[in-house]
PLY file of the C-alpha trace (Angstrom):
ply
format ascii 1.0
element vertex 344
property float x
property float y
property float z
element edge 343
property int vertex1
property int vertex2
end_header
22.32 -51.62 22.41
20.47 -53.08 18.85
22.26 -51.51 15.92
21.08 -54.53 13.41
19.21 -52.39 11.27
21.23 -49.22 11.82
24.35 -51.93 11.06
22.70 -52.88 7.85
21.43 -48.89 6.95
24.95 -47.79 7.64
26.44 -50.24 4.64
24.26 -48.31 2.00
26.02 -44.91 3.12
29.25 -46.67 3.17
28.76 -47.95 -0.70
28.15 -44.31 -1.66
30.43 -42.27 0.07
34.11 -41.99 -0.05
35.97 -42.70 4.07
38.36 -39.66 3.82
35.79 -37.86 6.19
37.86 -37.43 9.51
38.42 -34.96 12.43
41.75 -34.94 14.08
42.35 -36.22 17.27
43.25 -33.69 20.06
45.89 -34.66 22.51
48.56 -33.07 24.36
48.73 -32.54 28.31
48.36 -28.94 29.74
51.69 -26.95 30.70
52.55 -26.30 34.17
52.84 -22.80 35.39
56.33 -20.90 35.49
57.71 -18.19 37.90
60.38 -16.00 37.87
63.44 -16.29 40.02
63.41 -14.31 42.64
66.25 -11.20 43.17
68.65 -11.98 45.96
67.10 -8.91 48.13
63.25 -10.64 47.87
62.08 -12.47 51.00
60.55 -14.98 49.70
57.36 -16.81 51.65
57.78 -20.73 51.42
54.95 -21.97 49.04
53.03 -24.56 51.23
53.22 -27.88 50.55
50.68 -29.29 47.92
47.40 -30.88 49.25
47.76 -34.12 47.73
44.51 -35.40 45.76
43.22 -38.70 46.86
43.87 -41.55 44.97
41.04 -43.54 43.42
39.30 -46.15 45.31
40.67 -49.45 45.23
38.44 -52.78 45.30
40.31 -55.55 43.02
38.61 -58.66 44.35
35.49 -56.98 43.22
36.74 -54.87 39.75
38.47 -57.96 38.76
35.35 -60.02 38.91
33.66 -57.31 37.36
36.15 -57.67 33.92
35.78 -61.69 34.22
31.78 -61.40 34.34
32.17 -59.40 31.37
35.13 -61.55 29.44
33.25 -65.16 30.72
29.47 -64.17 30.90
29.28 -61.01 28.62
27.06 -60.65 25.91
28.14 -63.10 22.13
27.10 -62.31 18.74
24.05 -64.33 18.95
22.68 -61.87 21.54
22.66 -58.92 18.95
19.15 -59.24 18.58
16.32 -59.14 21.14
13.77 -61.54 20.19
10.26 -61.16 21.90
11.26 -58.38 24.26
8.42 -57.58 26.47
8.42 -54.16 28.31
6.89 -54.78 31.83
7.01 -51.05 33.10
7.98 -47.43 32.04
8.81 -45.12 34.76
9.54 -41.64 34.25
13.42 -40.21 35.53
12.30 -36.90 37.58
16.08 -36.26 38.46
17.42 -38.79 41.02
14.10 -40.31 41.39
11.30 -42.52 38.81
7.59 -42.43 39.17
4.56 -42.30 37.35
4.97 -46.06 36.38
3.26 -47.32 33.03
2.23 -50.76 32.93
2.21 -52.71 29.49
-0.04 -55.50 28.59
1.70 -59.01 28.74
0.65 -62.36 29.71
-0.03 -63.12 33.19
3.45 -64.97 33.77
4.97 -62.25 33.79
3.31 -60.45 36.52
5.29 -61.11 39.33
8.27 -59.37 37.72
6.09 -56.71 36.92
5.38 -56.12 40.80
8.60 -56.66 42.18
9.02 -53.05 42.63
11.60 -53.95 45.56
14.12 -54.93 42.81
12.67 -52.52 40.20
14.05 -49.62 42.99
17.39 -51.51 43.77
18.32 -51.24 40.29
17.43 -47.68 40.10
19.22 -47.26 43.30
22.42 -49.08 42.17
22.08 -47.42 39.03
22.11 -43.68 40.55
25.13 -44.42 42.62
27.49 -45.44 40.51
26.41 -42.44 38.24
27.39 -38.97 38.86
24.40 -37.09 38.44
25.69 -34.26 36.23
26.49 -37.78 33.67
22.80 -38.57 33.46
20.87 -35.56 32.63
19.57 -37.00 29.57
17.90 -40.20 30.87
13.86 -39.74 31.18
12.55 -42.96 30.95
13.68 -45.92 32.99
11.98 -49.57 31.93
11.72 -52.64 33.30
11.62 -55.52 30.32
12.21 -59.15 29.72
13.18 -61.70 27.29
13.61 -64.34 29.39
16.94 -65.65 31.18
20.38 -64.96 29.46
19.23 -62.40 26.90
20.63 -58.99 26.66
20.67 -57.49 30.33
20.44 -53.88 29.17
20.06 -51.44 26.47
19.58 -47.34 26.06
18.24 -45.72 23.44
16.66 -42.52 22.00
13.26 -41.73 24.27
10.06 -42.41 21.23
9.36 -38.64 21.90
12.48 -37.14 22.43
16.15 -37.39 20.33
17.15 -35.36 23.39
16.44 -37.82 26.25
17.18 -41.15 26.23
16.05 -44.27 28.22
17.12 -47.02 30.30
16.09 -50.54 30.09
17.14 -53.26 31.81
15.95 -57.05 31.83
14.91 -57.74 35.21
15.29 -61.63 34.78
18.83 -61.19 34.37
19.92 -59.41 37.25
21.07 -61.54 40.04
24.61 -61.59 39.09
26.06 -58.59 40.63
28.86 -58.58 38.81
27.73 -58.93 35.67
25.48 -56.30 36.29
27.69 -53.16 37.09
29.41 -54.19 33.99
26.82 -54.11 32.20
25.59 -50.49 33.52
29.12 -49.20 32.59
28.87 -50.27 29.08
25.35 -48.58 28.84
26.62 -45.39 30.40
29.50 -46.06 28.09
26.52 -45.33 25.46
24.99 -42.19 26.98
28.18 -40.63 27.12
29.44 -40.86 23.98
26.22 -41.31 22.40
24.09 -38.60 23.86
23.49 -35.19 22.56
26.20 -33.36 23.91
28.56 -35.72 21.63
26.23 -36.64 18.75
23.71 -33.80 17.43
20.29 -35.98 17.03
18.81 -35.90 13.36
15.40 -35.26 13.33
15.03 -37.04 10.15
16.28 -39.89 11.16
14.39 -39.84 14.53
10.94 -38.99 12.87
11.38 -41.43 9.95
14.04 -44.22 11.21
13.15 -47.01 8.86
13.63 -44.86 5.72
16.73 -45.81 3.95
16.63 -42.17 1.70
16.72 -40.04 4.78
19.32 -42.20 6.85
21.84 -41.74 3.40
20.61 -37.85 2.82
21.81 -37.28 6.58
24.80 -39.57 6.62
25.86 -38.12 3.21
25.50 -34.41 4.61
27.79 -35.20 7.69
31.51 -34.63 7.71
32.53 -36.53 10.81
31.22 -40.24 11.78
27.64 -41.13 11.58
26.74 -43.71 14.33
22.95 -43.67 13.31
21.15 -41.32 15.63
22.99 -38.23 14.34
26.11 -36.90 12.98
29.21 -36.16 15.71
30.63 -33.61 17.29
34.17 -32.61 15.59
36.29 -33.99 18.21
33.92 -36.08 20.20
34.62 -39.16 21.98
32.96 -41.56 18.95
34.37 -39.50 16.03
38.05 -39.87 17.32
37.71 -42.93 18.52
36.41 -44.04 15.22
39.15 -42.40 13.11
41.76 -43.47 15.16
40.87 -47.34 15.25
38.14 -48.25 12.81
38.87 -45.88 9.69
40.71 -48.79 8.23
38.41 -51.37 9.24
35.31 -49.86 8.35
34.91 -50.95 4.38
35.70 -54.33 5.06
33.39 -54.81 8.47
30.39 -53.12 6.59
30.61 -55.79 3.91
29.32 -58.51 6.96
25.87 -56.46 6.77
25.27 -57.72 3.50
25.17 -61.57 4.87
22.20 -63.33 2.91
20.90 -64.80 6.57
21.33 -64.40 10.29
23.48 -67.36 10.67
25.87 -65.99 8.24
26.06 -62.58 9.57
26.95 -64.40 12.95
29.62 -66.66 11.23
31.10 -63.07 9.25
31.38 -61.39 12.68
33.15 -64.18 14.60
35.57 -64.54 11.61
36.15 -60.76 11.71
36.66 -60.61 15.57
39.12 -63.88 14.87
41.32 -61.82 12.01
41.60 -58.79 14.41
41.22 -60.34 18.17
44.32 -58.69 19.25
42.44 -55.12 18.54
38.80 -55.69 20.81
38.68 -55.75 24.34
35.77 -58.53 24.20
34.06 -60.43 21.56
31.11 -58.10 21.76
33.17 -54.93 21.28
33.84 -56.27 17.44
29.83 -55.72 16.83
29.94 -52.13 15.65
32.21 -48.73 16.42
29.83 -47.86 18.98
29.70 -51.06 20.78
33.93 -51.07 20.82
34.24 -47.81 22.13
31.48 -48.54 25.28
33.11 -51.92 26.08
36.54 -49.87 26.07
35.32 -47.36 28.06
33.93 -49.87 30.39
37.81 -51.82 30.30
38.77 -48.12 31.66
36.86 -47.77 34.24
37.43 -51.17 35.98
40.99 -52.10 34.58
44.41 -50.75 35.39
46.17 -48.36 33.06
47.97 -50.82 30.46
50.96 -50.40 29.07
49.77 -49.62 25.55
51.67 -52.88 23.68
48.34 -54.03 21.45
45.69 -51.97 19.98
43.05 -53.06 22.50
45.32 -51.31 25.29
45.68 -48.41 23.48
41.83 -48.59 22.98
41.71 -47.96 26.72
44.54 -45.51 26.99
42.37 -43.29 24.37
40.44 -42.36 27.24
43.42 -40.98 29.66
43.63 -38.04 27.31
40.68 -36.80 28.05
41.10 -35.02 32.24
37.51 -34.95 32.40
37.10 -38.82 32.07
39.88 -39.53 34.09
38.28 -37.64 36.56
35.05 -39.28 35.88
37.07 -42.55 36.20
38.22 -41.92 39.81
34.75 -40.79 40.73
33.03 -43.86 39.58
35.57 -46.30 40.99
34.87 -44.48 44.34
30.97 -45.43 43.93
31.70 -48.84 42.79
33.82 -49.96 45.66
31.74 -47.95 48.28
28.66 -49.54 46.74
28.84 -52.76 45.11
25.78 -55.33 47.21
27.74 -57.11 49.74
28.25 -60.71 48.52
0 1
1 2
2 3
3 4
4 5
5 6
6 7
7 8
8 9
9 10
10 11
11 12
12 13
13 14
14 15
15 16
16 17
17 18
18 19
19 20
20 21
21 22
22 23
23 24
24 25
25 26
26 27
27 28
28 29
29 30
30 31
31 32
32 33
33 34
34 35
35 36
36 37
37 38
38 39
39 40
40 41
41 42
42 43
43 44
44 45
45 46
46 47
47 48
48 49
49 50
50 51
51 52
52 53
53 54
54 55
55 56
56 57
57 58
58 59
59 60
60 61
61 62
62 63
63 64
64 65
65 66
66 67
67 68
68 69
69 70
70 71
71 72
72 73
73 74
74 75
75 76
76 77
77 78
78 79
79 80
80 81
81 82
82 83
83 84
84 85
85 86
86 87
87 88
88 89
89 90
90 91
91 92
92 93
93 94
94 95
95 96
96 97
97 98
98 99
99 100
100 101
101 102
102 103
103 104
104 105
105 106
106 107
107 108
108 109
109 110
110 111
111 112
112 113
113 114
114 115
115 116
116 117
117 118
118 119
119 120
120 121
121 122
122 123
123 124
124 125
125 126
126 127
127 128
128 129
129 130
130 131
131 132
132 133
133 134
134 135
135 136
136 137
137 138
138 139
139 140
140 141
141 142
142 143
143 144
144 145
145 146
146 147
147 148
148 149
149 150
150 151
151 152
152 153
153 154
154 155
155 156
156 157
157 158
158 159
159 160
160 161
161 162
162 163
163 164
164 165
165 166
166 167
167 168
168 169
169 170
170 171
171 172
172 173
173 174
174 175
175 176
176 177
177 178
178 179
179 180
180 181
181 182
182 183
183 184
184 185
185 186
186 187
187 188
188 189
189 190
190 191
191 192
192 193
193 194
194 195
195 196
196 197
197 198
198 199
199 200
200 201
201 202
202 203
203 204
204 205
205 206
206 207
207 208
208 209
209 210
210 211
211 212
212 213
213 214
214 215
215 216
216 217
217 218
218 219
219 220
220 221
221 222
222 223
223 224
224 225
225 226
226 227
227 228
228 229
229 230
230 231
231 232
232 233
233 234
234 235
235 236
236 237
237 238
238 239
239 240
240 241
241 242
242 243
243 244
244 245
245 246
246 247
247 248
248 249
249 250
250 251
251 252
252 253
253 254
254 255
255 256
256 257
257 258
258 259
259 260
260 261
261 262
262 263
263 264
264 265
265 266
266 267
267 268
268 269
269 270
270 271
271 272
272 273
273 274
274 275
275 276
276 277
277 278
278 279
279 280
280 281
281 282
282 283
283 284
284 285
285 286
286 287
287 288
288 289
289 290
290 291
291 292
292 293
293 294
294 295
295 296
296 297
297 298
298 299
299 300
300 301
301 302
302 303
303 304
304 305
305 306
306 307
307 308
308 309
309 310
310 311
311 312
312 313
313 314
314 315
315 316
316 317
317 318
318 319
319 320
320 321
321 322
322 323
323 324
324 325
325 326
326 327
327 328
328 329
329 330
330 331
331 332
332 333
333 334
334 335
335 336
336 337
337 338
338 339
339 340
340 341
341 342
342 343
């Protein structure tokens, strides 16, 4: 996901307002149920035994490949940008199915992966499974795109008519490597769910004017929790705590990269930043923004065992386990990946 220009929007707000603005971070593990003792003249019925949930699939041959696909051949910093993007076709999500294709006008080279509808539907496909469909209510638009080999794989986003619904895309030329790939579809969910609008309340401001640097700091200014660019959070959402729990600190001095006099220098500001604080990001990429950490953690959860907790990148992935919905989500999702993942 680009946030270049929401990167560089962001460091006006953060010039202008103070940092104190923070939610608190809601923990704590639900109490078990007590009973009474029972008198010595009560006949008591044994309680039957427990039906014991079933543990989470297990595939490590395939979830550790997964986590060195994404450590060896994730994105870098010099991937932040897509240059000369070309969208090949827009299908429409109608629930666990796309249609109603759009093609866009490109040069002729690029027909054939235009037409390969076979692996158009096999992303889908792969997509959908791994996905509960409950998780992915908001997608409506599913695109096809390239910029060439070895570019960014895939990217969501805000729909152009809709803050509501969001969209899909994913760079057809780069998706051979299976691995890489369900990574890489993790991390986007990663985006849609703590991104989306149940977490993040859109700004229509923003969305109807994005380029205007008044109306990004009017909105940022008037929210009390973290701004991540297409709205203000949720008090207690998944970005806002993760964001005052592990980049409060940070934030004043990783804004100042934004203000880099050229591209090569931003680059050479984020790698020294990710080099000062290596010990605290899951991957290289993760150091990019708030919202790219907490997807690549997210993604570390799904496909990693629970860590001990001994650095702040562990505990990065333990944030996650105090949540019983995403744990739950976890299990589910580990289930589709090792029931599903294309035989090698």
């Amino acid at each position: 996901m680009n946030h270049r220009i929401r990167i560089a929007l962001a460091s006006l707000t953060l010039l202008a307002l103070s940092l104190a603005c923070a939610s608190s971070i809601v923990g704590g593990e639900p109490q078990s149920a007590t009973s009474s003792k029972p008198l010595a003249f009560d006949v008591v019925t044994p309680t039957p035994a427990p039906t014991p949930t079933p543990a989470p699939a297990s595939c490590p041959i395939v979830t550790d490949k997964i986590l060195t696909a994404a450590e060896e051949g994730g994105q870098s910093f010099g991937e932040l940008i897509l240059n000369d993007d070309i969208y090949l076709v827009k299908y429409q999500v109608d629930g666990e199915e796309i249609k109603e294709p759009n093609y866009e006008n490109f040069s002729d080279q690029f027909q054939p992966l235009r037409d390969d509808w076979g692996t158009h539907m096999r992303i889908w496909e792969y997509f959908r499974a791994l996905i509960p469909a409950d998780q992915r209510t908001m997608l409506a638009e599913y695109i096809i795109s390239t910029d060439g080999t070895d570019g960014l794989l895939a990217a969501v986003g805000q729909t152009d008519s809709d803050p509501d619904l969001w969209m899909l895309q994913v760079d057809i030329a780069d998706t051979d490597d299976n691995f890489e790939l369900t990574y890489t579809l993790l991390h986007e969910f990663g985006h849609l769910l703590t991104l989306g609008p149940a977490q993040v309340s859109p700004s229509l401001a923003v969305f109807n004017d994005p380029y205007n640097e008044d109306v990004y700091f009017r909105e940022a200014s008037a929210c009390p929790n973290y701004f991540p660019g297409e709205g203000c959070a949720n008090t207690d959402s998944y970005i806002d705590d993760f964001y005052d729990r592990f980049w409060d600190r940070l934030y004043a001095e990783w804004v100042k990269i934004n203000f880099a006099e050229n591209e090569d220098d931003y680059y050479d500001q984020l790698k020294e930043f990710y080099k000062k604080y290596e010990d605290r990001f899951v991957t290289e990429y993760a150091a990019t923004s708030p919202e790219e950490d907490i997807a690549e953690s997210f993604s570390f959860f799904i496909f990693s065992a629970k860590p001990a907790g001994d650095a702040i990148l562990e505990e990065k992935i333990l944030f996650f386990y105090k949540y019983p919905e995403l744990v739950e989500l976890r299990e589910v999702i580990l289930n589709n990946v090792c029931s599903r993942f294309p035989a090698q």
